[in-house]
Structures are given as structure tokens and as C-alpha cells.
C-alpha positions as CSV (number, residue, x, y, z in Angstrom):
1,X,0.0,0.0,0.0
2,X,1.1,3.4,-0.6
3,X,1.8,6.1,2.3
4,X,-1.0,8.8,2.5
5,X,-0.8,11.4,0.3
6,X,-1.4,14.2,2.1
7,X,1.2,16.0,4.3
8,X,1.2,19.8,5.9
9,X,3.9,22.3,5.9
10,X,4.8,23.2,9.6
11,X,5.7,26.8,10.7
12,X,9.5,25.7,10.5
13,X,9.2,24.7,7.1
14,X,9.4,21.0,7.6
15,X,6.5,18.9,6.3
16,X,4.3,16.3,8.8
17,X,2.3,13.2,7.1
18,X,-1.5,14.3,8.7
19,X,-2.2,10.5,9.0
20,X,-0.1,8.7,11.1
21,X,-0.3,6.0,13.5
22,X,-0.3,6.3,17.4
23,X,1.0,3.9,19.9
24,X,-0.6,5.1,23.1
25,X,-1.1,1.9,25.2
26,X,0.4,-0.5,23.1
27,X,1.9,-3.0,25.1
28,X,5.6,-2.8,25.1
29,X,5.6,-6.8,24.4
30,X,3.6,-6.1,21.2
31,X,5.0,-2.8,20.2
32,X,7.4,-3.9,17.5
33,X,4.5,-6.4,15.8
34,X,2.5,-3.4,15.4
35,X,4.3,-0.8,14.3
36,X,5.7,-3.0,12.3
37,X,2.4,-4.0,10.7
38,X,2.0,-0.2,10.6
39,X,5.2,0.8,8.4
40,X,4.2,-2.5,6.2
41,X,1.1,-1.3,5.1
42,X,2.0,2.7,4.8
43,X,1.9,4.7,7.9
44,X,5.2,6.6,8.0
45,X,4.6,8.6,10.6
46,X,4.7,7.7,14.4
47,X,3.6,9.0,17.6
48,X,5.0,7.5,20.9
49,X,6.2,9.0,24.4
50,X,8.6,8.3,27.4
51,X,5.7,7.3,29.6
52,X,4.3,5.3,27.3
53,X,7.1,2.6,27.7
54,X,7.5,1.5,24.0
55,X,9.9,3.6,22.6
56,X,12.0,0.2,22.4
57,X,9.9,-1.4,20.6
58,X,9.0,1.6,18.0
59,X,12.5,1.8,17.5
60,X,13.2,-1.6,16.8
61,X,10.5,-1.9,14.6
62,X,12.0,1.3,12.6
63,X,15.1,-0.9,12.7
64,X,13.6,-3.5,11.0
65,X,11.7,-2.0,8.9
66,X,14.5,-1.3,6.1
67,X,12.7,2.1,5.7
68,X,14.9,4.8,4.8
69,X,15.0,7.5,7.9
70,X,14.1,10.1,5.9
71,X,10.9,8.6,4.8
72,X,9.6,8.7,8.7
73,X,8.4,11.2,10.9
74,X,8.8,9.8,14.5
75,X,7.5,11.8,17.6
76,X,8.3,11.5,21.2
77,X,7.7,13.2,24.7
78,X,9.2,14.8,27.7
79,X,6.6,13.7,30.5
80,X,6.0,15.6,33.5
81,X,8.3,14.3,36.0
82,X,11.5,15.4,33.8
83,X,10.4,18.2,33.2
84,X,13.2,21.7,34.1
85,X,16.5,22.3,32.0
86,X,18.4,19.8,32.6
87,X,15.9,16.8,33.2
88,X,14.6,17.8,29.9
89,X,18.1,17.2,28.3
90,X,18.8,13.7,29.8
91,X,14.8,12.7,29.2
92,X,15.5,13.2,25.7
93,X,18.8,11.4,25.5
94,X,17.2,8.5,27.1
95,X,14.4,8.7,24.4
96,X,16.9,9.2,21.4
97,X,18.8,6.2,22.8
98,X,15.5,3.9,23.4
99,X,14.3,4.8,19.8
100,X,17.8,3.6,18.4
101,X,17.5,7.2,16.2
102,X,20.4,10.3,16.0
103,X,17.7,12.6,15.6
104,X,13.2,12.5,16.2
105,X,11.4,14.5,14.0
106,X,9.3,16.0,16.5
107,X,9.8,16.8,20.7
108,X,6.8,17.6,22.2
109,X,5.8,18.6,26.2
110,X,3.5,16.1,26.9
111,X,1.5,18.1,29.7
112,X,1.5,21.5,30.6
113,X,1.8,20.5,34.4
114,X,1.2,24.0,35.8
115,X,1.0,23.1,39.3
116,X,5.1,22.2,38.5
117,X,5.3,25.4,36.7
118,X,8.2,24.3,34.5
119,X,7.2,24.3,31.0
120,X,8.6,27.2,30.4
121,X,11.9,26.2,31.3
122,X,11.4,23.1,29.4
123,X,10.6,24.6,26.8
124,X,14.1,26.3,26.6
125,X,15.6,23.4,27.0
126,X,13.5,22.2,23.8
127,X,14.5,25.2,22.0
128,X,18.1,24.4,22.6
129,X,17.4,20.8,21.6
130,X,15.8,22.3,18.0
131,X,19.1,24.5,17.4
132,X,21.3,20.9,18.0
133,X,19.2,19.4,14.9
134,X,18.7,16.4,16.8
135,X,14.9,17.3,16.9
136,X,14.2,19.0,14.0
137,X,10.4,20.2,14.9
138,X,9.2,21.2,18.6
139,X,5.9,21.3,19.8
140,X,3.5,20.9,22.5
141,X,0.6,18.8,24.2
142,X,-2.2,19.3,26.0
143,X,-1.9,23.5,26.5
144,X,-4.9,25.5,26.9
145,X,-4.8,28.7,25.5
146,X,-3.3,30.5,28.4
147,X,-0.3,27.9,28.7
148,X,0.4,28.8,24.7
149,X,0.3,32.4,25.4
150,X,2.8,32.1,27.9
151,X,5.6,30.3,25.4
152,X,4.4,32.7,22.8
153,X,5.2,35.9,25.1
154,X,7.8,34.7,27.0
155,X,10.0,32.4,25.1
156,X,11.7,32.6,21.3
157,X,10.1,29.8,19.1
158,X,6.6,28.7,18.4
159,X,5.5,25.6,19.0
160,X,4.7,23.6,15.6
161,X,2.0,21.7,16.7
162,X,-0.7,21.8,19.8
163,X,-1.6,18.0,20.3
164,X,-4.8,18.0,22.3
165,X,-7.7,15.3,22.8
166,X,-10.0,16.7,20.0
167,X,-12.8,14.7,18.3
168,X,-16.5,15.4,16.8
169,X,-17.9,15.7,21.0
170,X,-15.3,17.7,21.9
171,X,-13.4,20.3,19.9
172,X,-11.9,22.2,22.0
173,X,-13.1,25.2,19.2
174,X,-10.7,28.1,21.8
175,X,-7.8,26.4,21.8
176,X,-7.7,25.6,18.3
177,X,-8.6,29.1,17.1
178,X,-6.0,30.7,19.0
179,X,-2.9,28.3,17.9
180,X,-4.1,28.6,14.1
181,X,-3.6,32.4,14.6
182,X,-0.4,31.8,16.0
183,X,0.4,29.6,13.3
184,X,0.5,26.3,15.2
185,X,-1.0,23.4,13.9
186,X,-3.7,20.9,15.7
187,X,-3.1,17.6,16.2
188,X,-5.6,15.5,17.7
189,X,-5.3,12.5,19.9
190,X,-7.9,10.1,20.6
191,X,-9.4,11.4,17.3
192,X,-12.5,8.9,17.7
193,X,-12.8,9.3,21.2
194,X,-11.3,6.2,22.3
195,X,-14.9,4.4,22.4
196,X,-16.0,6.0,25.2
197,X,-19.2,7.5,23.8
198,X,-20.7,6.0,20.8
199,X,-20.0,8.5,18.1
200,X,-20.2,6.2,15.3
201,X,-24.2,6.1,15.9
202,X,-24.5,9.3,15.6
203,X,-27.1,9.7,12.2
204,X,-24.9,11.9,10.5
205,X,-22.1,10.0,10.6
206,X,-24.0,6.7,9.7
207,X,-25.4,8.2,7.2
208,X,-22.2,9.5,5.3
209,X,-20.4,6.1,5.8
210,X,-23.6,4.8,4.3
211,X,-23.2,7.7,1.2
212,X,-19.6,6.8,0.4
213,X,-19.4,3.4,0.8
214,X,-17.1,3.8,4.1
215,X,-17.0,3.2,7.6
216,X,-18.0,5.4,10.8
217,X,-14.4,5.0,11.7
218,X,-13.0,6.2,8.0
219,X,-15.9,9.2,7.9
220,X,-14.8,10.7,11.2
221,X,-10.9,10.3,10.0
222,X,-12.1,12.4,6.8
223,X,-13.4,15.1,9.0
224,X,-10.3,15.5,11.1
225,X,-8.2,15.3,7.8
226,X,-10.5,18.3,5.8
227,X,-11.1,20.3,9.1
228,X,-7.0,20.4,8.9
229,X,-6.0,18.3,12.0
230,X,-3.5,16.0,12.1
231,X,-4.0,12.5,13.7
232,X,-2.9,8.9,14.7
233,X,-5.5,6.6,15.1
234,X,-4.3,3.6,17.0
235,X,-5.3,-0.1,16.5
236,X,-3.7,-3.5,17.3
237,X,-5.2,-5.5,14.1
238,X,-3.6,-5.0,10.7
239,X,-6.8,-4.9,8.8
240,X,-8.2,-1.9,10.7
241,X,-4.7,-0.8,10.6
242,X,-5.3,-0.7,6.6
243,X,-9.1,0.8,7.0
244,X,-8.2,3.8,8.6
245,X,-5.4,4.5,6.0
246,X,-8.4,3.7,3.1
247,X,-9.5,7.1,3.2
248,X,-7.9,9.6,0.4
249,X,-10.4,8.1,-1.9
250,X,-13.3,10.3,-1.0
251,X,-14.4,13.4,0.1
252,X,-17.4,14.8,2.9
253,X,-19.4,17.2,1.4
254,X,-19.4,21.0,3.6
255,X,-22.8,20.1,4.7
256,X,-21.6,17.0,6.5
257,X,-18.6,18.5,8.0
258,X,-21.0,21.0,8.9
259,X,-23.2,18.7,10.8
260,X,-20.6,16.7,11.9
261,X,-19.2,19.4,13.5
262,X,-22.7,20.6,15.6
263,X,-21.8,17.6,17.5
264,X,-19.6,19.5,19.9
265,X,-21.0,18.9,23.8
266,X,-17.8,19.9,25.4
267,X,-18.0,16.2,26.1
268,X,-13.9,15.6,26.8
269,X,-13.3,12.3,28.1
270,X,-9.6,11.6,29.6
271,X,-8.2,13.9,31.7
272,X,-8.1,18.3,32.2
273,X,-5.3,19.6,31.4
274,X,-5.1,21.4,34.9
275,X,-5.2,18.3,36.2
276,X,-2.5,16.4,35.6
277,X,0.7,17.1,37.2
């Protein structure tokens, strides 16, 4: 199968696939297997972090894989506990050494953590990690809008990316306005809500996988792709693995992206940002 077609420009001028496959509680036993399966049948870019506990096994499969470095975007995460200048430095040499790589495409904050009140400095020592080369995009996850003003104002660089839990119930409609002002793109984790509410029976979105001849699964991955976000769906079975890659072949009309849309209830369902610390 052929890698998705359609890739964005970030504000650093490097380039992101907008599909690509996440590895969020994948068990480190079965990580290689998968992302493996993953590269075979055309993902090319991955999204793991430190506390995940993969980052072995996504580096191994990369290994084996025979695909050509610069044919990958790989992602990782500086999680909460290392975050502060010099925490951040060895928490990224850790990762770098775990993935088996000279170089990620993209370092992100994983959390905010504002009861810690480090991400600024962190985010310093990501800056200083970007001019090294050995991450050549920096980012963020998880900030609400006044966490992003705060880099914006008081540090050099702008993130690339915001990665936030963002799907059809919740949109999180604030913090995605203000970082495409700023020039900083959305990427959304659990885009279909991790099967905690049951979006796929929602009638619009039945009836548009009914109209193209598609899946809830693939209709919802359409909206996130032509409302611009940039996602991972995860999944442990090839076959679905290859479904939610099948979807460059058709398009949602504006009046179901539209409707798709008015489903917004504020209905977020893993953790507050605030929160977690």
C-alpha cells in the first residue's frame, strides 16, 4: 500500500504526514509487531512517548523495517516528572537512545503541568534541543490557551503543533482558534474518542459512511483530515490498521462536515489539562 498522500507544511518549514499511526497503550511486548504491521502497510509517521514505555519497541521496529530515515516522521515526549532544563536534556537522550535514532522529527511537552510550573523552562531546553538538529520540529501537548500564550510571550520559538484530545464531542473550538492564529498546527489524539461515547451512531455520521461506501471509523478520520488536524489513530489488528489508511479516496461534502461538527458537547473524556501534574 502506498503512504498517505497528504502531508502539511509546519511553521519551521518542515513537512508532517496528517495521517499517522499512534502507539498510546500499546503494550511494550507487542509494540514492535504493530508498528511494524503499521510501516508495512503505509503509515510513515509515528507518535510514541517516554511514559508510554514503548519507545524500544518503535525503534526496533523502525530498525527492521528497512525504511529509509528520511521517509519517517517519528514523535516523542518529555513527560512531566523530567520536566526543568536539565531533566529535559537527559529525558531526551534517554528517548533518542530507546528509539535507536540520532535525531526524532518532532519533541513535544506532553502536559503542561502547571501546578510544577516548568514548562517554560522546558521549553528552553526544547528550543536548545531544535538549534542541536537532533529534533528538527518542537511542539506541544495538552496547553490550553493561556499555557500557549505564555511560550508565545515569554520564550523565542513557536510551537509547531498543539496536540490536544480533539474529536467530533469535543473540539476544544478556543484552543484551536488561537494556535491557528499563532500559526501552530492541531493535532488530535484520541481522534474517535477512544470508544468512550458511541460516536459512530450518531445519524450523520451513519449516514455518510452509508453515502460513500465507508466506515464510521474512515468518515470521522475524513473530518479530522478536511477540518485540517493531524492525527494517529491507533489499533492493534492490521486490517483496521489498513481501514483507517483507506481514506484519500473520497471526500465529505461541507454540509456534513457541517453537521458533523454541531456535535460538539464539550464532552472531553480523559483527563483536564489542569489536572495532571
Amino acid at each position: 500500500m502506498t503512504k498517505p498522500a497528504a502531508t502539511l507544511t509546519l511553521n519551521d518549514g518542515h513537512t508532517i504526514p496528517q495521517l499517522g499511526f499512534g502507539v498510546f497503550k500499546v503494550d511494550p511486548g507487542e509494540t514492535t509487531r504493530i508498528v511494524r504491521d503499521a510501516l508495512d502497510v503505509g503509515y510513515r509517521h509515528i507518535d510514541t512517548a517516554a511514559i508510554y514505555g514503548n519507545e524500544e519497541g518503535v525503534g526496533k521496529a523502525i530498525a527492521e523495517s528497512g525504511i529509509a530515515r528520511d521517509e519517517l516522521f517519528i514523535t516523542t515526549k518529555l513527560w512531566n516528572d523530567r520536566q526543568g532544563t536539565e531533566s529535559a536534556f537527559a529525558a531526551f537522550e534517554e528517548s533518542l537512545e530507546k528509539l535507536g535514532l540520532d535525531y526524532v522529527d518532532l519533541y513535544l511537552i506532553h502536559w503542561p503541568a502547571p501546578a510544577n510550573d516548568k514548562f517554560l523552562e522546558s521549553w528552553k531546553a526544547l528550543e536548545k534541543i531544535r538549534e542541536s538538529e537532533r529534533s528538527r520540529s518542537i511542539g506541544v501537548s495538552n496547553f490550553l490557551v493561556p499555557h500557549l500564550d505564555r511560550v508565545l510571550t515569554e520564550t523565542d520559538i513557536v510551537p509547531v503543533v498543539n496536540q490536544i484530545e480533539l474529536h467530533p464531542a469535543h473540539q476544544q473550538r478556543e484552543v484551536t482558534a488561537f494556535a491557528r492564529e499563532n500559526g501552530i498546527h492541531i493535532e488530535a489524539w484520541g481522534p474517535l474518542g477512544q470508544g468512550k461515547y458511541p460516536l459512530f451512531e450518531a445519524q450523520v455520521i451513519a449516514e455518510a459512511a452509508e453515502e460513500h461506501g465507508k466506515s464510521p471509523a474512515q468518515v470521522v478520520i475524513r473530518w479530522h483530515l478536511q477540518t485540517g488536524n493531524i492525527l494517529f489513530p491507533k489499533s492493534n489488528r492490521r486490517e483496521r490498521m489498513i481501514e483507517n489508511l483507506d481514506v484519500f479516496d473520497f471526500e465529505l461534502s461541507p454540509t456534513e462536515i457541517s453537521m458533523i461538527s454541531a456535535l460538539e458537547r464539550a464532552g472531553r473524556v480523559s483527563s483536564h489539562p489542569n489536572d495532571v501534574n
